[in-house]
C-alpha positions as CSV (number, residue, x, y, z in Angstrom):
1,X,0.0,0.0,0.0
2,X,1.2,3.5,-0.8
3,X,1.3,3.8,3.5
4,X,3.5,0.7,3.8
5,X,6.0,2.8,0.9
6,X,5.8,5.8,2.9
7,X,6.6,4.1,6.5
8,X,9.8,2.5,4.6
9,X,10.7,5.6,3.0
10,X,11.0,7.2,6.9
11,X,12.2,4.1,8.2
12,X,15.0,4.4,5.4
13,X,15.1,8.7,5.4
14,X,14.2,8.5,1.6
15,X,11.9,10.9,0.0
16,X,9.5,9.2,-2.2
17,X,7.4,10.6,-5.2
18,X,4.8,8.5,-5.9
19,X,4.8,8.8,-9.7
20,X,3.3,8.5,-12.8
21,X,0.0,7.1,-11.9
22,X,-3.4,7.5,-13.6
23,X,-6.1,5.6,-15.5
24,X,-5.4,5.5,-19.3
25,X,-7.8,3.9,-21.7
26,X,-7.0,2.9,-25.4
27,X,-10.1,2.7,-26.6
28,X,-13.3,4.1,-25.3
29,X,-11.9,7.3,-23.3
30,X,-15.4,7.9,-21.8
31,X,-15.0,5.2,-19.5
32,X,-12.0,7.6,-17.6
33,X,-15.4,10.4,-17.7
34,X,-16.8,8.6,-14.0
35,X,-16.6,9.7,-10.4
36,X,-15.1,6.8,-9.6
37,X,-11.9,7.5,-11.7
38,X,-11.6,11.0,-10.7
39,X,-11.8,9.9,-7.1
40,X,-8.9,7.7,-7.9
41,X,-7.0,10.2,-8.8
42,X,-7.8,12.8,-5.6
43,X,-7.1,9.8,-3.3
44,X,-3.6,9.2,-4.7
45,X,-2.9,12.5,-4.3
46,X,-4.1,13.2,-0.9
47,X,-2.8,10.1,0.6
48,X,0.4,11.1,-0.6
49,X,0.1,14.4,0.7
50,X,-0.6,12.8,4.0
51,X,2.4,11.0,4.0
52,X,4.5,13.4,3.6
53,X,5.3,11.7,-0.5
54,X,4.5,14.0,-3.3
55,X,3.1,12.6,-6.5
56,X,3.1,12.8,-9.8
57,X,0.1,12.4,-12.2
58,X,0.9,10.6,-15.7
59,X,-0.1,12.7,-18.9
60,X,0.4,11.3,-22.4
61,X,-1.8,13.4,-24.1
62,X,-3.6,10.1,-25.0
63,X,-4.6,7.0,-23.3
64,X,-4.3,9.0,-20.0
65,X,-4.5,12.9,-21.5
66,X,-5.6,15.2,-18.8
67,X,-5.0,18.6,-21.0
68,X,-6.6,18.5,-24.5
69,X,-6.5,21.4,-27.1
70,X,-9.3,21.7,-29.2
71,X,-9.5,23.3,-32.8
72,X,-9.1,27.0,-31.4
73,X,-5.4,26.6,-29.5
74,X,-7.6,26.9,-26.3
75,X,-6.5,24.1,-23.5
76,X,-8.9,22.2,-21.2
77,X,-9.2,19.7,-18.7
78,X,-10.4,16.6,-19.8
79,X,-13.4,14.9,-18.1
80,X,-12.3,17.9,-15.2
81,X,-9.6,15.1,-13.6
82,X,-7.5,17.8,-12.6
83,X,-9.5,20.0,-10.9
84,X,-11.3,17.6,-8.9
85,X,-8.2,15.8,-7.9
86,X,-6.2,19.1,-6.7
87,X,-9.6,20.0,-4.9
88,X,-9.4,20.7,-1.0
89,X,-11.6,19.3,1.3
């Protein structure tokens, strides 16, 4: 568990990212457009933050794109991961 890594990371005085993580589809990208994929995200990051880890979300602009830029060079974020994982409490 990403608490177990922590405890050995203090045990050991290592700082540890938790990185690249996130939930990429090939395929049908609307699956990754569900609460329980955004609360996936939020709980990586805030159990890392409670760890004292920091983390680091994947982004491939594809499989598991978080930014998209659609025909007018204006950026978004897709299926609004990003602002629902970085939300406080």
């Amino acid at each position: 568990s990403m608490r177990a890594v922590a405890e050995h990371g203090r045990m050991l005085q290592v700082p540890i990212n938790y990185g690249e993580f996130g939930v990429g589809r090939d395929g049908n990208q609307s699956e990754r457009d569900t609460d329980l994929v955004r609360e996936y995200y939020r709980t990586v990051v805030q159990t890392a933050l409670a760890e004292g880890m920091s983390s680091t979300v994947w982004d491939d602009r594809g499989w598991f794109g978080l930014v998209e830029q659609d025909g007018t060079n204006t950026f978004r974020f897709k299926f609004d991961i990003v602002p629902y994982m970085l939300a406080e409490d």
